[in-house]
gemmi code that builds the backbone of each chain (N, CA, C; Angstrom):
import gemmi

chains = {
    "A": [
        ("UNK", (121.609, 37.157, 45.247), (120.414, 37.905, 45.610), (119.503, 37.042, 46.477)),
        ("UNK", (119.199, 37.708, 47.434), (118.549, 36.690, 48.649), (117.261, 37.943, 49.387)),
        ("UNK", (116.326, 37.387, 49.700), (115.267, 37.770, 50.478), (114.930, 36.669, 51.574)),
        ("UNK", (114.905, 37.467, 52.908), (115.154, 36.343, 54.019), (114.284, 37.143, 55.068)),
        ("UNK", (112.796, 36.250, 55.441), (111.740, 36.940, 56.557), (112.264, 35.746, 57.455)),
        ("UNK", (112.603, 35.828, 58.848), (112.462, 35.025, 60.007), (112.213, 35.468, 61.412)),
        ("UNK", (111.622, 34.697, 62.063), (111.627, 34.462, 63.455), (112.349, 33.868, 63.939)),
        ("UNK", (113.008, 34.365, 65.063), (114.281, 33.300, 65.813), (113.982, 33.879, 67.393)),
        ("UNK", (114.644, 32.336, 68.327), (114.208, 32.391, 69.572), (116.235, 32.705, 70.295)),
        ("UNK", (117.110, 32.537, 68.881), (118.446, 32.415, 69.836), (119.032, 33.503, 69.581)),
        ("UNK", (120.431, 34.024, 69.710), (120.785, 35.215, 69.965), (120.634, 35.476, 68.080)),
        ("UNK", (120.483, 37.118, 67.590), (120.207, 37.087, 66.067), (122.049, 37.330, 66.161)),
        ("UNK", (122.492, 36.806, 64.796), (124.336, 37.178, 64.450), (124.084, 38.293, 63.243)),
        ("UNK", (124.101, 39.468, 63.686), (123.832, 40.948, 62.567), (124.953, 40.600, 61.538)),
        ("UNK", (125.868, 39.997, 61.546), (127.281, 39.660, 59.724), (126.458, 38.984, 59.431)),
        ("UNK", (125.225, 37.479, 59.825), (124.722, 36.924, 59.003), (123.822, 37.527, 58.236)),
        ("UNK", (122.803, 38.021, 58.822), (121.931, 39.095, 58.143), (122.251, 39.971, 56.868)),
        ("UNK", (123.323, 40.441, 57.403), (124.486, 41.204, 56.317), (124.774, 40.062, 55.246)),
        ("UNK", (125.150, 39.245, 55.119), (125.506, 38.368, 54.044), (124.808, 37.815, 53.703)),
        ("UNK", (123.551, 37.615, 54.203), (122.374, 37.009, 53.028), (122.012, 38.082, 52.118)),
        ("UNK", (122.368, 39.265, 52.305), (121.533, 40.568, 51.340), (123.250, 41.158, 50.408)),
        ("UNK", (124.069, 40.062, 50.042), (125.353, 40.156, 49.775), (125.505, 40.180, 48.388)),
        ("UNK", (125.631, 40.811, 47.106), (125.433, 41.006, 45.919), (126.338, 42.076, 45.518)),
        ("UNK", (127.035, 41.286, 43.870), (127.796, 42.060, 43.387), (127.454, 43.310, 42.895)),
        ("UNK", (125.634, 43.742, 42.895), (124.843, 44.728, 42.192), (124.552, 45.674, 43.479)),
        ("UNK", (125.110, 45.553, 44.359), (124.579, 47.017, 45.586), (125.721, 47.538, 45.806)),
        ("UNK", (125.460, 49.008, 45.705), (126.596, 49.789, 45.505), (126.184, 50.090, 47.308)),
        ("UNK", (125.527, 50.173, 48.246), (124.912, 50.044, 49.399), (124.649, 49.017, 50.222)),
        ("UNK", (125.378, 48.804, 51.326), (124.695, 47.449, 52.000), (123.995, 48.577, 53.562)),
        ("UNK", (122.849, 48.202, 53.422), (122.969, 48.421, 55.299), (122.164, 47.860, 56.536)),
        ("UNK", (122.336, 47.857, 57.500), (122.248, 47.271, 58.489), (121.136, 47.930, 59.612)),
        ("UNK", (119.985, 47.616, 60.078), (119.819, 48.793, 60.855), (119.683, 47.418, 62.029)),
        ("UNK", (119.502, 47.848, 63.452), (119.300, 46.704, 64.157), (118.655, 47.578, 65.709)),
        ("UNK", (117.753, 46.763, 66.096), (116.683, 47.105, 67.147), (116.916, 46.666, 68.054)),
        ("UNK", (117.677, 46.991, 69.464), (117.980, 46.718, 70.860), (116.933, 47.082, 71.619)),
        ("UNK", (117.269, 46.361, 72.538), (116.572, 46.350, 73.890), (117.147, 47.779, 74.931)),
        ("UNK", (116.170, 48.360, 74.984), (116.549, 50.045, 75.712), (116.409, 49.804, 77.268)),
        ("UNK", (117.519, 50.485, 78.157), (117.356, 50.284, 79.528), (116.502, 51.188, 80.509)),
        ("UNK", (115.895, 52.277, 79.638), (115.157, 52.994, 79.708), (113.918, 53.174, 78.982)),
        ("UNK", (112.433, 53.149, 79.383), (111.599, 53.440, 78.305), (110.537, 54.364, 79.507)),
        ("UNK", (110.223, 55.036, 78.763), (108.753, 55.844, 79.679), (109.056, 56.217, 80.893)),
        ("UNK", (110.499, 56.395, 81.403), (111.358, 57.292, 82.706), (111.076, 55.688, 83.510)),
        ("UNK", (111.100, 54.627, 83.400), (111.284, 53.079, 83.996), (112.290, 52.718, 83.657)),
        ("UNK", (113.398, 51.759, 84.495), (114.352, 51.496, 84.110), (113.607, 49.716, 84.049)),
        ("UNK", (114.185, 49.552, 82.986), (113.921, 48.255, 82.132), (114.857, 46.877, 82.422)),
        ("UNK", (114.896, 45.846, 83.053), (115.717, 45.012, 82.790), (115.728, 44.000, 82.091)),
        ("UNK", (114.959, 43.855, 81.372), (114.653, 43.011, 80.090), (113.076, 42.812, 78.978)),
        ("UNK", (113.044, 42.221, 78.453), (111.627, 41.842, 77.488), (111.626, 40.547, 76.915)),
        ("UNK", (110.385, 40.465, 77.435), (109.853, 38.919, 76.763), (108.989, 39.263, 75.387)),
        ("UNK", (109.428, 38.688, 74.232), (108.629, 38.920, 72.840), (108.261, 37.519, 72.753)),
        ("UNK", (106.398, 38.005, 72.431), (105.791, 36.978, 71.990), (104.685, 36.943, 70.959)),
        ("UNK", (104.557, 36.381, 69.777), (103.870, 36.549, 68.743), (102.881, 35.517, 68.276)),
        ("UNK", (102.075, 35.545, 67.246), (101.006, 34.885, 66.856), (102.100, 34.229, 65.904)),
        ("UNK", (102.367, 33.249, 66.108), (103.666, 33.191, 65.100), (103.562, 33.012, 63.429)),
        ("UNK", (102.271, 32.169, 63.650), (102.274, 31.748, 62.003), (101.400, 32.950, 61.633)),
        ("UNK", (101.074, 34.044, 61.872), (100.275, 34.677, 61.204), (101.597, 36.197, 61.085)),
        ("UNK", (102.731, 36.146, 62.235), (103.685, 37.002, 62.094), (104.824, 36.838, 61.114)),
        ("UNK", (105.139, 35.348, 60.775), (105.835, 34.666, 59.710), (105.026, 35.177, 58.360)),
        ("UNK", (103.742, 35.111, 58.462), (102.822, 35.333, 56.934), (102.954, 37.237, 56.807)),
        ("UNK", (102.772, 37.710, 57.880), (102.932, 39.133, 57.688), (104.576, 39.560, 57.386)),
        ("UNK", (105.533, 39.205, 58.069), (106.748, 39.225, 57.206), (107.205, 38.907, 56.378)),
        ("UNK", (106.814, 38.039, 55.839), (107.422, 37.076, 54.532), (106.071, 38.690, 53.469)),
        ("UNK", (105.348, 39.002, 54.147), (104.484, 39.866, 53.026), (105.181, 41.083, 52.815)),
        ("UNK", (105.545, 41.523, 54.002), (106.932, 43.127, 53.744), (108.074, 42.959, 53.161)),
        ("UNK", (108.404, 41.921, 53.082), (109.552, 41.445, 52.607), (109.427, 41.272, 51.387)),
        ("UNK", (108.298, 40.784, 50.807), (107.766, 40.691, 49.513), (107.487, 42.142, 48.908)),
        ("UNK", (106.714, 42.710, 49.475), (105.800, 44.146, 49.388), (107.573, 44.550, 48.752)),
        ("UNK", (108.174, 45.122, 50.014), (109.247, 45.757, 50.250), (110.630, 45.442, 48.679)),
        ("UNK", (110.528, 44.445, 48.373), (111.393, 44.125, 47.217), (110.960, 44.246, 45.805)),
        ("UNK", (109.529, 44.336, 46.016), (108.637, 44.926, 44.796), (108.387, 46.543, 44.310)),
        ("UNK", (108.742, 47.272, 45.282), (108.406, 48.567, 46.010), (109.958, 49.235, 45.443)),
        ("UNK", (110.909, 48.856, 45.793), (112.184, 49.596, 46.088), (113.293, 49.230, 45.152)),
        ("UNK", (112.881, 48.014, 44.186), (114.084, 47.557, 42.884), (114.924, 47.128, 43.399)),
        ("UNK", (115.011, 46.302, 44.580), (116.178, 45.589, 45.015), (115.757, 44.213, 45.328)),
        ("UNK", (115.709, 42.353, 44.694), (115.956, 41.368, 45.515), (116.267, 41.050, 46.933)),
        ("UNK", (117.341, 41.886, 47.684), (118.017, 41.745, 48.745), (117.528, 42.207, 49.857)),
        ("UNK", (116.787, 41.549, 50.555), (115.908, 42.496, 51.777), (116.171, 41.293, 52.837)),
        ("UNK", (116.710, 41.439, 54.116), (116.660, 40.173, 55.021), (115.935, 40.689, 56.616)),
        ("UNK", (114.826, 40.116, 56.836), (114.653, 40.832, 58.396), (114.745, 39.799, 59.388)),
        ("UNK", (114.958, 39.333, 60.434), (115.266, 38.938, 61.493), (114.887, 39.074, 63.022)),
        ("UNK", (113.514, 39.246, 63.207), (112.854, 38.893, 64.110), (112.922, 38.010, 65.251)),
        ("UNK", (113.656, 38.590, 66.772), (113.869, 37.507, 67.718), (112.607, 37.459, 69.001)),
        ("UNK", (112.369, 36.488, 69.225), (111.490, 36.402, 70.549), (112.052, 35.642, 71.523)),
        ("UNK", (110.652, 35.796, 72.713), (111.613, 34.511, 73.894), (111.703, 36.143, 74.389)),
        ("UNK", (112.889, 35.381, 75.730), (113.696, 36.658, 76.432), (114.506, 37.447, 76.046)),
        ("UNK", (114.808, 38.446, 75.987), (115.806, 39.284, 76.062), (116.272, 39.986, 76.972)),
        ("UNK", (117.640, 40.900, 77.042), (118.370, 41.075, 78.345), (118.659, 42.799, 77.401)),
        ("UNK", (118.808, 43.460, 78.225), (119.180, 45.010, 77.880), (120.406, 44.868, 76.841)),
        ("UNK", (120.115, 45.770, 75.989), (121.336, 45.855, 74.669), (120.794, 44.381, 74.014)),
        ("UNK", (120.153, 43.418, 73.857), (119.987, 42.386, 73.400), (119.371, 42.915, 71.755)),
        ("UNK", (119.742, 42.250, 70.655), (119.642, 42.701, 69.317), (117.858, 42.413, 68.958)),
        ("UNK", (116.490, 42.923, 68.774), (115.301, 42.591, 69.063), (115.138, 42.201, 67.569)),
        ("UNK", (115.929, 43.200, 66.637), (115.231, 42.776, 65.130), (116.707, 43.394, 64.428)),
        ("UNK", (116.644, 42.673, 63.548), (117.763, 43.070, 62.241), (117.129, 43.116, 60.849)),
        ("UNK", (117.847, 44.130, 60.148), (116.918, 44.458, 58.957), (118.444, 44.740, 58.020)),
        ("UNK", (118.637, 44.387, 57.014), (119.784, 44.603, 55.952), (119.310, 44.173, 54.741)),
        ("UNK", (119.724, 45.487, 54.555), (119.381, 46.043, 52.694), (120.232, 46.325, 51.839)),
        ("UNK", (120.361, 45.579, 50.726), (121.436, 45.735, 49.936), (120.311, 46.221, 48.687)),
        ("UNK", (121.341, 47.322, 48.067), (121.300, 48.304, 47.273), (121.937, 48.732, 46.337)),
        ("UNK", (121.399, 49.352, 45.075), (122.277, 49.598, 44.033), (123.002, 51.151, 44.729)),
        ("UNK", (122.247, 51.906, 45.415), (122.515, 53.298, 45.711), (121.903, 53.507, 47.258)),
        ("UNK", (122.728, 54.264, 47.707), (122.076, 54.641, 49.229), (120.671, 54.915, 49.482)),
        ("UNK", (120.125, 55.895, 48.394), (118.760, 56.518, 48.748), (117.931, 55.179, 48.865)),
        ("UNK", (117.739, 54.464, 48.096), (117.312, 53.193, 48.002), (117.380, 52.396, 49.165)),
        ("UNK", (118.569, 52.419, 49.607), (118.708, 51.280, 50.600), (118.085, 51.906, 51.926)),
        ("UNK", (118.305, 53.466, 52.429), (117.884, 54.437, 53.053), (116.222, 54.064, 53.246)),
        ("UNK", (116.121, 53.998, 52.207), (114.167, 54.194, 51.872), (113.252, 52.713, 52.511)),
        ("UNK", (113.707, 51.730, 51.796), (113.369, 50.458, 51.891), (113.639, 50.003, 53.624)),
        ("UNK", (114.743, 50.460, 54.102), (115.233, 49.873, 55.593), (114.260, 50.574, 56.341)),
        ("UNK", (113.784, 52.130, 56.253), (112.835, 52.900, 57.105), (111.396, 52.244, 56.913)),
        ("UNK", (111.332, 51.741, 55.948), (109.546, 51.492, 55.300), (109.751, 50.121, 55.650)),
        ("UNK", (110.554, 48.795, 55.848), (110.615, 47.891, 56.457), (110.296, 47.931, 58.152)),
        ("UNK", (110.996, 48.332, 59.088), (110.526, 48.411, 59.827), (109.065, 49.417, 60.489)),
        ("UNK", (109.027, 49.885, 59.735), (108.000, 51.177, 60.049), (106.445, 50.151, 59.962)),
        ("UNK", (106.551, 49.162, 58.633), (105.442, 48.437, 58.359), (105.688, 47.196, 59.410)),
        ("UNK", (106.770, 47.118, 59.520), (106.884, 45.658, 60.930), (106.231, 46.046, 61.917)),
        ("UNK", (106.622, 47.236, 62.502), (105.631, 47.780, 63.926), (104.322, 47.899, 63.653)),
        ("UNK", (103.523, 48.559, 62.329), (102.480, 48.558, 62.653), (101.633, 47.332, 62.308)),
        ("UNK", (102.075, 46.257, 61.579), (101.270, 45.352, 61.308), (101.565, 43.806, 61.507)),
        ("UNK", (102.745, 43.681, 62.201), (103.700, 42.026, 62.455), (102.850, 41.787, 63.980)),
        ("UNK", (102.072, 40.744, 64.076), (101.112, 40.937, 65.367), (102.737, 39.963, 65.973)),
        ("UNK", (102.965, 41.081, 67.001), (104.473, 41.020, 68.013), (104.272, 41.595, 68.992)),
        ("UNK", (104.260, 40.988, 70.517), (104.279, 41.923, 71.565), (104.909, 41.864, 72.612)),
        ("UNK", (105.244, 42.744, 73.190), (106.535, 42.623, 74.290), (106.199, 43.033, 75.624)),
        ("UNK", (106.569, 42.092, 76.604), (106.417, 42.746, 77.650), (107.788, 43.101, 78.774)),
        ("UNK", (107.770, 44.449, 78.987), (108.789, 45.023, 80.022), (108.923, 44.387, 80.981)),
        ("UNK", (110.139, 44.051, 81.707), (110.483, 43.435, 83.150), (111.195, 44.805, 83.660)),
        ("UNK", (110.730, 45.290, 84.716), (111.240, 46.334, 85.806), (111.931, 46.174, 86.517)),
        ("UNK", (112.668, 47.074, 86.778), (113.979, 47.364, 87.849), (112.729, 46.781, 89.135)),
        ("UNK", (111.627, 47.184, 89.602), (110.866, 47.010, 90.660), (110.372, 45.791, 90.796)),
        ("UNK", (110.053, 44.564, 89.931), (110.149, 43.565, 89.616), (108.368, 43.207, 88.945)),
        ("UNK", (108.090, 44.184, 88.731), (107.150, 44.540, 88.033), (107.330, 44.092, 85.932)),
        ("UNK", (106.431, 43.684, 85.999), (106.313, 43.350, 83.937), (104.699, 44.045, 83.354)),
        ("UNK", (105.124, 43.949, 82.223), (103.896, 45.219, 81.697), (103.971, 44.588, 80.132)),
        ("UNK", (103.118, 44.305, 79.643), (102.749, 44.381, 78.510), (103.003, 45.775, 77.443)),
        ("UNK", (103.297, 46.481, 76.715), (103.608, 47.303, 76.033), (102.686, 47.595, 75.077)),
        ("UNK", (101.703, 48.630, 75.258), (100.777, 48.932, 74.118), (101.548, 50.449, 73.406)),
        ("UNK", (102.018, 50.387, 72.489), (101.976, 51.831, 71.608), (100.624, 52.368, 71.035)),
        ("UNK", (99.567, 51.591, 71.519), (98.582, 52.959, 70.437), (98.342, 53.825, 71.088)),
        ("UNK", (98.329, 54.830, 70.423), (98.125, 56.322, 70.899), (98.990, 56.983, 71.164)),
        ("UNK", (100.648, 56.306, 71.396), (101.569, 57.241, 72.043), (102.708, 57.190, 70.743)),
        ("UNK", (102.808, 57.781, 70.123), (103.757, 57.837, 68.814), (104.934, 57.706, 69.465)),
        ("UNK", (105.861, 56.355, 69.303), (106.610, 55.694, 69.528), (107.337, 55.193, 70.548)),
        ("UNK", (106.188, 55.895, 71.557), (106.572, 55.546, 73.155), (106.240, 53.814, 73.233)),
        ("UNK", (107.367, 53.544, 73.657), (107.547, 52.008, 74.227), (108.740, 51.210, 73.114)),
        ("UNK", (109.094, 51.931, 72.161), (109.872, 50.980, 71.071), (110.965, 51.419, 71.132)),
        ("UNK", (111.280, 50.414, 71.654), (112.840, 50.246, 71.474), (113.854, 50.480, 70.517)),
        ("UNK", (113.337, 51.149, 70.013), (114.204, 51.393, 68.511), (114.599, 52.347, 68.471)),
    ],
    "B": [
        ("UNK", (78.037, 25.457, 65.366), (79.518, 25.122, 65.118), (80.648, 25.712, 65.524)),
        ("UNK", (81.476, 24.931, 66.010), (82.510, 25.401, 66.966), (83.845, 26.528, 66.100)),
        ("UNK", (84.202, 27.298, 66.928), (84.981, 28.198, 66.490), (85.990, 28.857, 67.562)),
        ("UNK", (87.619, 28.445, 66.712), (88.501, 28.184, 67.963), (88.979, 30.112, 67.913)),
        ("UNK", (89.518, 30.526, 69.207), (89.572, 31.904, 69.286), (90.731, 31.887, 69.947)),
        ("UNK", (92.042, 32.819, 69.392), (93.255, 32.668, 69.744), (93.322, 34.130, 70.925)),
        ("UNK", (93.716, 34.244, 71.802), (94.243, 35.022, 72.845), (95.672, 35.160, 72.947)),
        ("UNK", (96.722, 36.593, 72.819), (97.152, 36.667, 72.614), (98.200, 38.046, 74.110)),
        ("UNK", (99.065, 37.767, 74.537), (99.707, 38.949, 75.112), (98.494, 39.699, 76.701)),
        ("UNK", (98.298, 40.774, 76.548), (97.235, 40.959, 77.413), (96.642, 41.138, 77.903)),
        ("UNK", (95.657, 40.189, 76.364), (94.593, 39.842, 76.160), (94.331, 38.094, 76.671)),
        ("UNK", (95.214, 37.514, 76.588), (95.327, 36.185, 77.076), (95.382, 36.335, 78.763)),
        ("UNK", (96.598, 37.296, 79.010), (96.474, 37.462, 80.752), (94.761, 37.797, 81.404)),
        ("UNK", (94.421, 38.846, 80.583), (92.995, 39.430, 81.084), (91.783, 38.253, 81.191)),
        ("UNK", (91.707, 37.353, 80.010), (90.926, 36.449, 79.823), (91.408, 35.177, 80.890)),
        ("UNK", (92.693, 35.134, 80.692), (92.908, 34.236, 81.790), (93.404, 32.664, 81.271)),
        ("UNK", (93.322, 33.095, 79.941), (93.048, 31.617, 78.370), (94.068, 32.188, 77.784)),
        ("UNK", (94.646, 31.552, 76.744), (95.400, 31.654, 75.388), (94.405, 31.101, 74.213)),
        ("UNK", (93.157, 29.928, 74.730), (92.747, 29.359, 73.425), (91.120, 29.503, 73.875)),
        ("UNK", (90.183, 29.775, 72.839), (88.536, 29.521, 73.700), (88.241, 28.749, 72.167)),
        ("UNK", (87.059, 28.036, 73.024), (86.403, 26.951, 71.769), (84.891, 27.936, 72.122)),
        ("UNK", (84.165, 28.682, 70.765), (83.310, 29.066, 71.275), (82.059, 28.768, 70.396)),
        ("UNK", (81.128, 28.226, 70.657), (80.036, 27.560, 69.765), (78.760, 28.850, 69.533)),
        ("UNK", (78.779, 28.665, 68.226), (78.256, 29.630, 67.368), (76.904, 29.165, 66.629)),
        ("UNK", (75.884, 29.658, 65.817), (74.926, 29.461, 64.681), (75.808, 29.750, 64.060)),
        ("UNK", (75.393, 29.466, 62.695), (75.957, 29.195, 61.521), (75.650, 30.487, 61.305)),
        ("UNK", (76.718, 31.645, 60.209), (76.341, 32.608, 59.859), (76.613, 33.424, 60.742)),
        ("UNK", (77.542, 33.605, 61.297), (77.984, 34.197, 62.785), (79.215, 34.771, 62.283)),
        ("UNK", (79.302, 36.436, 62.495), (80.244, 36.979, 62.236), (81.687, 37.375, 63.504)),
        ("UNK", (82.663, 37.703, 63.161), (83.324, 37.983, 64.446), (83.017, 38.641, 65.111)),
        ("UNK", (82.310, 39.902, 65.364), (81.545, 40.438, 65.929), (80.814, 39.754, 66.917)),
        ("UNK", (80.099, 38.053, 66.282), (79.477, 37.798, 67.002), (79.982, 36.900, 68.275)),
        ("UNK", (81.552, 36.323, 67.220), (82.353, 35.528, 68.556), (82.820, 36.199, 69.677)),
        ("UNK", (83.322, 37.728, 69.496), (83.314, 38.594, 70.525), (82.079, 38.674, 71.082)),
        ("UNK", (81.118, 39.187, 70.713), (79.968, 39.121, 71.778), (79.469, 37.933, 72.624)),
        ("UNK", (80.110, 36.444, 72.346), (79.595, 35.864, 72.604), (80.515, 35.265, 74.437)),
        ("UNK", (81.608, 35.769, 73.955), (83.017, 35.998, 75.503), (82.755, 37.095, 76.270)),
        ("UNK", (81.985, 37.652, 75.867), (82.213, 39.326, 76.673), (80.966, 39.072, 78.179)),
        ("UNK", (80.541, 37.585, 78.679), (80.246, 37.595, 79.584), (81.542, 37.188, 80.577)),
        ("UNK", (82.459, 36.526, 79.819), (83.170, 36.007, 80.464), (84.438, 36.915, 81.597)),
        ("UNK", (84.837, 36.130, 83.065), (85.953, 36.824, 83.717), (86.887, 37.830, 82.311)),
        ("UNK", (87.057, 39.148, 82.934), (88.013, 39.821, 82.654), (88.029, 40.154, 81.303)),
        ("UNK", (87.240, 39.964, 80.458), (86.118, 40.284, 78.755), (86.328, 41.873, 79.288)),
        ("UNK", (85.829, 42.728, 80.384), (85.463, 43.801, 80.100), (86.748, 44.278, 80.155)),
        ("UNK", (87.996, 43.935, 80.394), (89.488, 44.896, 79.666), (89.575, 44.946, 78.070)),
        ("UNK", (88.469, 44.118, 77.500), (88.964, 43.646, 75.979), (88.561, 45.545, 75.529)),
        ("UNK", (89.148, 45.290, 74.620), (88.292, 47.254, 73.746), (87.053, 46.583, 73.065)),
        ("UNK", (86.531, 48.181, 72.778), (85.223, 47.388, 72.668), (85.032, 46.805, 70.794)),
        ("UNK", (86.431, 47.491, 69.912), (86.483, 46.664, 68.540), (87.660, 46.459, 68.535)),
        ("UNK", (87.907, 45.561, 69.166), (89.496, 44.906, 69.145), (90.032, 44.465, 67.272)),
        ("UNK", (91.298, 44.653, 67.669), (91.738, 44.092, 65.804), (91.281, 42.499, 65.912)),
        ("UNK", (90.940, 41.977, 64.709), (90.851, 40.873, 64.563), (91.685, 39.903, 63.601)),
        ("UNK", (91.842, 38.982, 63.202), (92.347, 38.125, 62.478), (91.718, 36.675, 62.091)),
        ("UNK", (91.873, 36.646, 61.082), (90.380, 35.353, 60.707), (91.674, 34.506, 59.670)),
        ("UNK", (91.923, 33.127, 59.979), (92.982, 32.591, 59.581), (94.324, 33.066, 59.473)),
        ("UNK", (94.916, 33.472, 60.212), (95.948, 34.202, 60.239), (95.993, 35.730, 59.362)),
        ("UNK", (94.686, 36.236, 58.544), (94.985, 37.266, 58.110), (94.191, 38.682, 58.552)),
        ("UNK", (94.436, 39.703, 58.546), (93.502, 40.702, 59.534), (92.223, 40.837, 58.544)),
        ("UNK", (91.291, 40.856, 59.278), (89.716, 40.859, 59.146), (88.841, 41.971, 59.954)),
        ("UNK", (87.890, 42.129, 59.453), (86.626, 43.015, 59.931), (85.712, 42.164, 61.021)),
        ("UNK", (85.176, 42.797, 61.903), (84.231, 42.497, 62.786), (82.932, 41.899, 62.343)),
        ("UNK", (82.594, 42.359, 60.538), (81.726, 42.112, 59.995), (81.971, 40.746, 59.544)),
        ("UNK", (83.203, 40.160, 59.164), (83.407, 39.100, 58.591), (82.399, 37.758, 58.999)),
        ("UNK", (82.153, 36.667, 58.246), (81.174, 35.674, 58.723), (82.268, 34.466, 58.518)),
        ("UNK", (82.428, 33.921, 59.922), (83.130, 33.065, 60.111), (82.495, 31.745, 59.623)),
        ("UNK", (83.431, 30.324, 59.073), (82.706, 29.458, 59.100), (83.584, 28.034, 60.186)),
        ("UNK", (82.734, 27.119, 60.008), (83.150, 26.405, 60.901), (84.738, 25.454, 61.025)),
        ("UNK", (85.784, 25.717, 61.772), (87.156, 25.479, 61.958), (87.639, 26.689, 62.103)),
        ("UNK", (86.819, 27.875, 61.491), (87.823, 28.752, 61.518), (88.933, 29.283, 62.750)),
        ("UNK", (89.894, 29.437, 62.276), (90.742, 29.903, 63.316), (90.579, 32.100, 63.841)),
        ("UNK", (89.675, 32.481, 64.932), (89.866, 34.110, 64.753), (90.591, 34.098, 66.123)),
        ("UNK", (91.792, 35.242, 65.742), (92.209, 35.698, 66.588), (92.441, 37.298, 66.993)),
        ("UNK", (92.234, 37.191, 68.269), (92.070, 38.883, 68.912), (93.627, 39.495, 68.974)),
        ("UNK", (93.326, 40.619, 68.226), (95.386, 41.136, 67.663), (95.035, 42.458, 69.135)),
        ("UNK", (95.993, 42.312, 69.884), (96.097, 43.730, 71.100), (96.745, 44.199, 70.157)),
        ("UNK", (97.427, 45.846, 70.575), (97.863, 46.826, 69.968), (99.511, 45.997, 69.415)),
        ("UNK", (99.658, 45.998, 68.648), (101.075, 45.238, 67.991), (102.169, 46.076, 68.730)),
        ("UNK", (103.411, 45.535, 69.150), (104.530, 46.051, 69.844), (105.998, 45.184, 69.468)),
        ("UNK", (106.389, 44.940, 67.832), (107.221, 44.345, 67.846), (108.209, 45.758, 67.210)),
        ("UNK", (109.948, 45.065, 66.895), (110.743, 45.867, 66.752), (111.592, 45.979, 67.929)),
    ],
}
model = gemmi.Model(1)
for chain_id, residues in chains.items():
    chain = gemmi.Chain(chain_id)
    for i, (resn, *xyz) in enumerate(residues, 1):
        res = gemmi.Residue()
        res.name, res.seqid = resn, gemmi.SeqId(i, " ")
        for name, pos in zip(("N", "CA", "C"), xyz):
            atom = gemmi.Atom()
            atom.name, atom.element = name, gemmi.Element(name[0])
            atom.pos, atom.b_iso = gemmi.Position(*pos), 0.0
            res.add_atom(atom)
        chain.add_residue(res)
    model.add_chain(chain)
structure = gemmi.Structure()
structure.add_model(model)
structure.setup_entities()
């Protein structure tokens, strides 16, 4: 039984993720994982730079991660947070939940990331086909700009 | 007493900074460290109650900072 909040700057490996949340007690393992979209807002996208407040984004994950394993009856929660550059299809976040039962694992993986977006101070900025970059604000536009 | 102010994404581009050292009275809330930048280049892109963060944890505008503290200005969050 493992609970695992990180930030990483190198490529994330989604089997590792998977095997830290690895237990003979989850009848459920799952995986959800957040790419880089080549499309967002009718712009074609050729990459994103993620950059965060780090020690205060480490303290807010290590808190969902906590929250999240208190919340849902499972130890096994791992999220995986990458910054730095990324390149289209590039893996942005990994989240794996191991579970006694699906609904569970279902529940906890949606309410993990759902609380990462609105409160992990993380921000990304778009690089354009035009050679144009943009900072990415979602407020106000229900889920326009996320890559997910 | 001095009070360091983190810039972040952009909010760092607009300001033009990532870090401001901004000297305060004692008894000075965040509210007041924002008011006290908002003469500065490119202040008027900031919103006018930006999120805040007072030692790495999110805070009110009302909060009363003391001296070292670390506040930082949170733009609209965009991770995932």
């Amino acid at each position: 039984m493992t609970s695992l909040a990180s930030l990483v700057r190198e490529a994330i490996d989604p089997l590792e993720v998977v095997r830290a949340v690895a237990d003979p007690a989850n009848g459920a393992v799952l995986l959800f994982l957040g790419a880089v979209r080549q499309v967002n807002d009718g712009r074609d996208v050729t990459g994103i730079d993620y950059a965060a407040y780090e020690a205060m984004a480490q303290r807010e994950l290590d808190a969902i991660v906590a929250e999240g394993v208190a919340k849902f009856g499972t130890p096994d929660l791992a999220v995986v947070h990458r910054l730095g550059e990324l390149a289209v299809e590039d893996v942005s976040v990994a989240i794996a939940v191991g579970h006694p039962h699906r609904d569970g694992a279902y529940a906890l993986s949606r309410w993990v990331i759902e609380e990462l977006k609105r409160r992990v101070p993380i921000w990304k900025r778009e690089h354009y086909a035009d050679g144009t970059r943009e900072w990415v604000d979602p407020s106000g536009r229900e889920h326009a700009g996320a890559p997910t | 007493m001095t009070i360091t102010l983190l810039l972040f994404a952009s909010y760092a581009d607009a300001l033009g900074a990532s870090t401001l050292d901004v000297e305060l009275p004692r008894e000075s809330t965040v509210g007041d460290v924002i008011s006290a930048i908002r003469s500065r280049h490119g202040a008027d892109r900031l919103p006018p109650r930006p999120l805040v963060a007072v030692n790495e944890r999110y805070a009110s505008l009302e909060s009363v900072v003391e001296e070292g503290d670390e506040v930082a200005l949170i733009p609209p969050v965009a991770g995932g």
